[in-house]
NUZA-140519 format. One line per 10 residues: number of its first residue (from 1); their letters; for each residue x, y, z of C-alpha. Coordinates in nm, 4 decimals, decimal comma, padded with zeros to 6 digits, always signed. Example, Ala and Ser with C-alpha at 12.3 -4.5 7.8 and 13.67 -1.06 7.14 Angstrom:
REM NUZA-140519
1	AS	+01,2300:-00,4500:+00,7800 ~ +01,3670:-00,1060:+00,7140
This chain:
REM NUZA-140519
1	XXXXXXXXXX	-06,2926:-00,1961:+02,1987 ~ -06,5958:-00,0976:+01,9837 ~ -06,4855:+00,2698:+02,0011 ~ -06,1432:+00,1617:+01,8606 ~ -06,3389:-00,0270:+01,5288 ~ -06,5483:+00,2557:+01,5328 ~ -06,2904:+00,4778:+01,5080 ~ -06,0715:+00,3230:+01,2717 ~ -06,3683:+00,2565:+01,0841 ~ -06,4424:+00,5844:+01,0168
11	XXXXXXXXXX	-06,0930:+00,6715:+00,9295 ~ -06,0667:+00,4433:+00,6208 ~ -06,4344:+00,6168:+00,5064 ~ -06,2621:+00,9639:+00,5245 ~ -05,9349:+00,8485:+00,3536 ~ -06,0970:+00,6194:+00,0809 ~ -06,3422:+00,9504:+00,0235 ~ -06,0320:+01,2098:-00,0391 ~ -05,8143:+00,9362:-00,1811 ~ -06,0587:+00,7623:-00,4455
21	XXXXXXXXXX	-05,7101:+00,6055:-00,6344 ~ -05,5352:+00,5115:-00,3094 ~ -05,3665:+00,1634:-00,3749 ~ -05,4257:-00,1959:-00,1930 ~ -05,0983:-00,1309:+00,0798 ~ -05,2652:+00,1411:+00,2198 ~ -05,5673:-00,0824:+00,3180 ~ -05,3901:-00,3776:+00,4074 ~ -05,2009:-00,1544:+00,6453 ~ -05,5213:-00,0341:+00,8186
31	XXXXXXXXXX	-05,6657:-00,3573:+00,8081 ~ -05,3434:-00,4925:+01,0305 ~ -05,4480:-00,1768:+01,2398 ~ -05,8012:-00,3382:+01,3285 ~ -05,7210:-00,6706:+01,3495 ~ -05,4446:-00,5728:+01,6272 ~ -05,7608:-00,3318:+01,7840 ~ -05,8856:-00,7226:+01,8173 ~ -05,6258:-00,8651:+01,9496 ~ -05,5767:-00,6032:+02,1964
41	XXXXXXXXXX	-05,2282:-00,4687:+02,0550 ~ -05,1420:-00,1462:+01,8526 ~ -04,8700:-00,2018:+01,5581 ~ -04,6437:+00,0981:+01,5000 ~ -04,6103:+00,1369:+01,1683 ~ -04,2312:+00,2424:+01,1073 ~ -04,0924:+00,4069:+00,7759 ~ -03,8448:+00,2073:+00,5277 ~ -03,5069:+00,3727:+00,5978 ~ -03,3829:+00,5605:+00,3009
51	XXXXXXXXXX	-03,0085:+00,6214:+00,1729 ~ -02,9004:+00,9127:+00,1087 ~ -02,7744:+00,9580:-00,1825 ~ -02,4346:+01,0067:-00,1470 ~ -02,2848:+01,3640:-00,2049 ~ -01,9745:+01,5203:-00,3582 ~ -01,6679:+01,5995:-00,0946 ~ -01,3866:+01,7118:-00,1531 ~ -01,1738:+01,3962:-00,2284 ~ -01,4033:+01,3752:-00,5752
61	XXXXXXXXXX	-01,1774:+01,6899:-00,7232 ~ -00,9189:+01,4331:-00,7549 ~ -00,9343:+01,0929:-00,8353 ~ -00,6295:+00,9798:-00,6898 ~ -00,7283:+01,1431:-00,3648 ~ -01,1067:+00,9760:-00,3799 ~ -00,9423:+00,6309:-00,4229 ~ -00,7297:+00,6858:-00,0859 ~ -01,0486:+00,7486:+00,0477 ~ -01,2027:+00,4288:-00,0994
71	XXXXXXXXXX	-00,9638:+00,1821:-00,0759 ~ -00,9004:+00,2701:+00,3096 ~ -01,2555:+00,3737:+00,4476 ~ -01,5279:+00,1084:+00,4932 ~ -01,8255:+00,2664:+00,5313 ~ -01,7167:+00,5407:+00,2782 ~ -01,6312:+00,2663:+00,0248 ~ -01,9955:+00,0846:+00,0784 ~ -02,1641:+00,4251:+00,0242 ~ -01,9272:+00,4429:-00,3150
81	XXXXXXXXXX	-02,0187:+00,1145:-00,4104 ~ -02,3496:+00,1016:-00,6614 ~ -02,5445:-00,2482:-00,5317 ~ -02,6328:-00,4889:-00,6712 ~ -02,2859:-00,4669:-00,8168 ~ -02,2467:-00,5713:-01,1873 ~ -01,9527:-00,8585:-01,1352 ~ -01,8396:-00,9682:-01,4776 ~ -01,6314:-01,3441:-01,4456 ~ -01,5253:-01,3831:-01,8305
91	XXXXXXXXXX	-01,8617:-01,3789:-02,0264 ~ -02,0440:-01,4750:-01,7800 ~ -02,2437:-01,1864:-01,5642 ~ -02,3268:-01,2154:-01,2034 ~ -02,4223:-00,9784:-00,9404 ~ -02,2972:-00,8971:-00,5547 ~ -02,5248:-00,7973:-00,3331 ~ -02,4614:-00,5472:-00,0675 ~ -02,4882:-00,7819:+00,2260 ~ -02,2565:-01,0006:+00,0349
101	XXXXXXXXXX	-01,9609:-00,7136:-00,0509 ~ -01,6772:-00,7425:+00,1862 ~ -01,4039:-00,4547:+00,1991 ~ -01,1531:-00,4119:-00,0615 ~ -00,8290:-00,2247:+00,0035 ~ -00,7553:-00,2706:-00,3812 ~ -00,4031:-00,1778:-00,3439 ~ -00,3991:+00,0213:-00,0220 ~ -00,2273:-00,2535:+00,1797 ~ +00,1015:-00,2866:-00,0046
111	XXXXXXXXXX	+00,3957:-00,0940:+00,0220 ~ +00,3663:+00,0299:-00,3533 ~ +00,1443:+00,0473:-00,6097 ~ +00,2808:+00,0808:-00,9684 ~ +00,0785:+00,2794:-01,3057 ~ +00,1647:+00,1768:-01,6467 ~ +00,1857:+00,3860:-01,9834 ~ +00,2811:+00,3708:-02,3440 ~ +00,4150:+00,6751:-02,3428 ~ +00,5195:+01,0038:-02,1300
121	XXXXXXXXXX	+00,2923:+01,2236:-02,2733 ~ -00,0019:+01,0242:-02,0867 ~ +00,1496:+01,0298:-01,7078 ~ +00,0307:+01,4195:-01,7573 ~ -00,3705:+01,2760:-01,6720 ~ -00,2640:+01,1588:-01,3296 ~ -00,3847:+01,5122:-01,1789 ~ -00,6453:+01,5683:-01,4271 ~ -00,9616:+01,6919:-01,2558 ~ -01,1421:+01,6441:-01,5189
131	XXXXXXXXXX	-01,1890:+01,3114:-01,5716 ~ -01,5253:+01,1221:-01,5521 ~ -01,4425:+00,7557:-01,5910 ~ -01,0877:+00,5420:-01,4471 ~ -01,0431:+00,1918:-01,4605 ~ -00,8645:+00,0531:-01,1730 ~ -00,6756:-00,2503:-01,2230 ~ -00,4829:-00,5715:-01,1050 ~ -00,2477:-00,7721:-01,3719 ~ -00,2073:-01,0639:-01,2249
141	XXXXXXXXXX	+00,1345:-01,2272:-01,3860 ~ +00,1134:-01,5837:-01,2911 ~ -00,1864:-01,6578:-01,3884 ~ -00,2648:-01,4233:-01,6922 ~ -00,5938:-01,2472:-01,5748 ~ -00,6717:-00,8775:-01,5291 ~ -00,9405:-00,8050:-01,2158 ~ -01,0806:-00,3986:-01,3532 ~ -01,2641:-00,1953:-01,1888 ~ -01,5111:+00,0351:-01,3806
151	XXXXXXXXXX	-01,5412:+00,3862:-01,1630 ~ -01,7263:+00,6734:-01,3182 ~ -01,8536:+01,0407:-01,1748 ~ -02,1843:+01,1564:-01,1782 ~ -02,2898:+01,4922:-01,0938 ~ -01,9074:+01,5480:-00,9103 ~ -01,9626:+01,1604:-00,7357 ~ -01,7533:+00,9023:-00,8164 ~ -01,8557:+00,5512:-00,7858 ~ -01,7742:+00,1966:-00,8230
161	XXXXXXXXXX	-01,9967:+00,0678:-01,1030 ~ -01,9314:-00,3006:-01,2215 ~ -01,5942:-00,5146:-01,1822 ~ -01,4584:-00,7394:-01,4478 ~ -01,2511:-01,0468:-01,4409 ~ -01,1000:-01,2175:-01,7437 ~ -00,7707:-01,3511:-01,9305 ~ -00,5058:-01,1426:-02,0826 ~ -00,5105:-01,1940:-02,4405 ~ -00,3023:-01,4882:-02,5993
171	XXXXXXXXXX	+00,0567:-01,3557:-02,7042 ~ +00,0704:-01,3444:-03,0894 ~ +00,3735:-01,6318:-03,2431 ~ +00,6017:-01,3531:-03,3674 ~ +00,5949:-01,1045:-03,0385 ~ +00,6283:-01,1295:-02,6464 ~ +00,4018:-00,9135:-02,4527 ~ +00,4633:-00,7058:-02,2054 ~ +00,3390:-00,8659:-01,9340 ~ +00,5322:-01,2393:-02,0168
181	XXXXXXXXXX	+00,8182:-01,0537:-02,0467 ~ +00,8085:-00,8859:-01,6940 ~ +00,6781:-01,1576:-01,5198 ~ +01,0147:-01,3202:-01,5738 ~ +01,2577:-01,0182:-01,5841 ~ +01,1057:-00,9227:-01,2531 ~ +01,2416:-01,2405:-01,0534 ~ +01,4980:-01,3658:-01,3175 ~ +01,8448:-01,2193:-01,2320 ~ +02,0034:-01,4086:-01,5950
191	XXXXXXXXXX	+01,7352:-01,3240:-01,7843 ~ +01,7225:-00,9849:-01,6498 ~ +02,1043:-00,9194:-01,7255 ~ +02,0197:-01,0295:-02,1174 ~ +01,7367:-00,7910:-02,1589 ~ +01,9040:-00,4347:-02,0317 ~ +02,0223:-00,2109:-02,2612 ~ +02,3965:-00,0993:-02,2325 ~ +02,4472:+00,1841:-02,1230 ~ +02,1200:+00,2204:-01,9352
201	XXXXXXXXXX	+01,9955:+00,5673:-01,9174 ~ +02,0124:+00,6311:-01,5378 ~ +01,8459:+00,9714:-01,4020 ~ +01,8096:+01,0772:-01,0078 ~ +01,8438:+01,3241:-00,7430 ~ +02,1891:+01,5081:-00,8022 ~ +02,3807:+01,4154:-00,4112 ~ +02,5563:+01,7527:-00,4478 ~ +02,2170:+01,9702:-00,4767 ~ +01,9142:+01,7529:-00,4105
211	XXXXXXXXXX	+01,7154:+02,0239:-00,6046 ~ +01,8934:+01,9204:-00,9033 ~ +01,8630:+01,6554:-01,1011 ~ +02,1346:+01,4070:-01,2691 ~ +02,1411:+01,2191:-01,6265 ~ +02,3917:+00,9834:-01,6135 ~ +02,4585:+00,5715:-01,7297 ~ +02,5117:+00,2931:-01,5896 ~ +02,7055:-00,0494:-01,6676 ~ +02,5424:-00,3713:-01,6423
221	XXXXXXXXXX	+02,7201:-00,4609:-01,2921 ~ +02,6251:-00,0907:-01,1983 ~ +02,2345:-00,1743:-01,2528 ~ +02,3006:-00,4626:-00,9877 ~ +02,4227:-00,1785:-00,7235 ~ +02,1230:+00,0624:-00,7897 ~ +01,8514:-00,1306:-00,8663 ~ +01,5805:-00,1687:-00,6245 ~ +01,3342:-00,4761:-00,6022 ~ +01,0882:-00,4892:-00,8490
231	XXXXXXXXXX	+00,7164:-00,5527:-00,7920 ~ +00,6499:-00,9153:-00,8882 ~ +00,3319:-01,1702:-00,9310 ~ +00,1251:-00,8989:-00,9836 ~ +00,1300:-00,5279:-01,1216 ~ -00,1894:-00,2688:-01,0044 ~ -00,2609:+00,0106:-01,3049 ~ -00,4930:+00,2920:-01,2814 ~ -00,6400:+00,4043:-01,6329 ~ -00,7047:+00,7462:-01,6216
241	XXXXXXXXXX	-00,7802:+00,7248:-02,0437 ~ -00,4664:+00,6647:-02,1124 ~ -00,3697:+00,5011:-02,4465 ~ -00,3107:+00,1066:-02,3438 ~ -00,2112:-00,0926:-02,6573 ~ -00,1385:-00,4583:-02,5810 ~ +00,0618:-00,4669:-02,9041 ~ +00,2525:-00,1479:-02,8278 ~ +00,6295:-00,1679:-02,8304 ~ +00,6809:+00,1121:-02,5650
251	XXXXXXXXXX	+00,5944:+00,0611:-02,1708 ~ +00,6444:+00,2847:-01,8967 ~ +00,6242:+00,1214:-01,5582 ~ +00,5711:+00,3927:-01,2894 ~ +00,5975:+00,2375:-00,9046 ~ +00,4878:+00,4783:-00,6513 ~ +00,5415:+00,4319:-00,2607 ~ +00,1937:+00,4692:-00,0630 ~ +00,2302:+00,8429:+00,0858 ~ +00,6026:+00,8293:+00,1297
261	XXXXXXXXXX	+00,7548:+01,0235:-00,1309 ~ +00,8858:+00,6486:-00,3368 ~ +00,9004:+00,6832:-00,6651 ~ +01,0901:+00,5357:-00,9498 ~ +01,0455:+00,4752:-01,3580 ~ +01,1409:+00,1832:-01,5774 ~ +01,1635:+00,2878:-01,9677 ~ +01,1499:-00,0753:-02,1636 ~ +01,1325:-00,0912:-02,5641 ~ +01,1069:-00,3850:-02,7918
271	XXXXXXXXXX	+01,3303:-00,4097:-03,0379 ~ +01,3609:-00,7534:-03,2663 ~ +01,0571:-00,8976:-03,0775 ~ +01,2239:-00,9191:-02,8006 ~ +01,1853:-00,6281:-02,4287 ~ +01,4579:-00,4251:-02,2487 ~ +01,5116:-00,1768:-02,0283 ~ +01,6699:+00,1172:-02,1649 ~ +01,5863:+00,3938:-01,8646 ~ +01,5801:+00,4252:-01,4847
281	XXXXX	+01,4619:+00,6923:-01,2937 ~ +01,5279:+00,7434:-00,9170 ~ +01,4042:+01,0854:-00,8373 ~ +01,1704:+01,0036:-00,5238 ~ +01,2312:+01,1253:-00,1937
């Protein structure tokens, strides 16, 4: 036993001589060295894991593709995930910790998800590998609240970086907004019928030569035969810096199927104050 103090004891005389500015953790670890010499027991000292800092794959090229990744992948997603997470309820700012984050499939476990523009030009960003910052998002219709998520990429790394919750703006006296409107002409076959325009603008897959495609119209009773079901209660968007104007008077809802070829567009206008749909495309697979 005295050859262990002795030992130890001359091991903090060479160490405090080389390291004159070593700090108070280093002692109080040798200490717990000698006081387990007395006791009879050893302590292994064992090294703070480290993360590694996560780095780019190939999924990061494209958003849409690093999204499939995180919505679906656990562990990736946690990695993904900056902690303590920035988790914004209104005005009020909290924080999850990573112990506390449980997996989000955002909107990998429905059938659809759907992307909304205010105008054509903008559905061009979808495969822009350029982009450094998306918002992902869930409108939720009933209750009037947006849930966004704030991703951004750093050095070719994309990552989750805060969430915010909060309340769709009040609708102004003298205009619907888009999402009112929907909410209803989504579920509401009457009011539905009274806000199409007629002829609707119908475009699709030409059934002679499916490499072709047809611009046609339909009637109002036609719409009934064609139309497929709508997404309702709530409506997922991905902002990939698109222009998003709560007051615009154009909307472009875009619902794609999750990696089966689904796709169809819904063209609505308002004209008078009041929505309608004035084009359909069918043009998926």
């Amino acid at each position: 036993m005295r050859k262990i103090l002795l030992g130890v004891s001359m091991f903090v005389c060479v160490f405090a001589c080389k390291n004159p500015k070593s700090n108070i953790d280093s002692f109080r670890s040798i200490s717990a060295m000698v006081d387990s010499a007395r006791s009879g027991q050893v302590d292994t000292l064992v090294a703070e894991p480290v993360e590694e800092v996560p780095k780019p794959i190939e999924a990061d090229e494209l958003f849409d593709d690093f999204i499939f990744y995180y919505a679906t992948d656990t562990a990736f997603q946690r990695q993904r995930t900056v902690f303590p997470l920035p988790y914004y309820k209104g005005d009020t700012p909290l924080k999850i910790e990573k112990k506390y984050w449980k997996h989000d499939p955002l909107f990998a476990d429905q059938t659809c998800y759907t992307l909304l523009f205010d105008n054509e030009e903008d559905m061009e960003l979808v495969g822009d590998t350029s982009l450094t910052s998306v918002q992902v998002e869930w409108i939720y219709l009933k209750t009037r609240t947006m849930k966004r998520y704030y991703f951004e990429r750093n050095k070719g790394v994309w990552m989750l970086e805060a969430i915010n919750l909060r309340k769709l703006e009040d609708e102004h006296d003298d205009e619907q907004d888009f999402a009112s409107f929907y909410a209803r002409f989504a579920v509401d076959s009457v009011y539905q019928r009274e806000h199409i325009h007629e002829p609707l603008t119908f475009v699709t897959v030409d059934p002679d030569d499916e490499f072709s495609i047809l611009e046609t119209t339909l009637d109002i009773d036609q719409w009934y035969v064609f139309r497929p079901a709508l997404p309702a209660d709530r409506l997922s968007n991905i902002d990939y810096g698109q222009k998003s104007d709560d007051h615009s008077s154009n909307k472009i809802l875009k619902v794609n199927g999750m990696s089966n070829g689904y796709s169809t567009v819904f063209y609505f206008r308002r004209r008078g104050g009041e929505w309608e749909l004035y084009k359909y495309e069918d043009t998926g697979i």
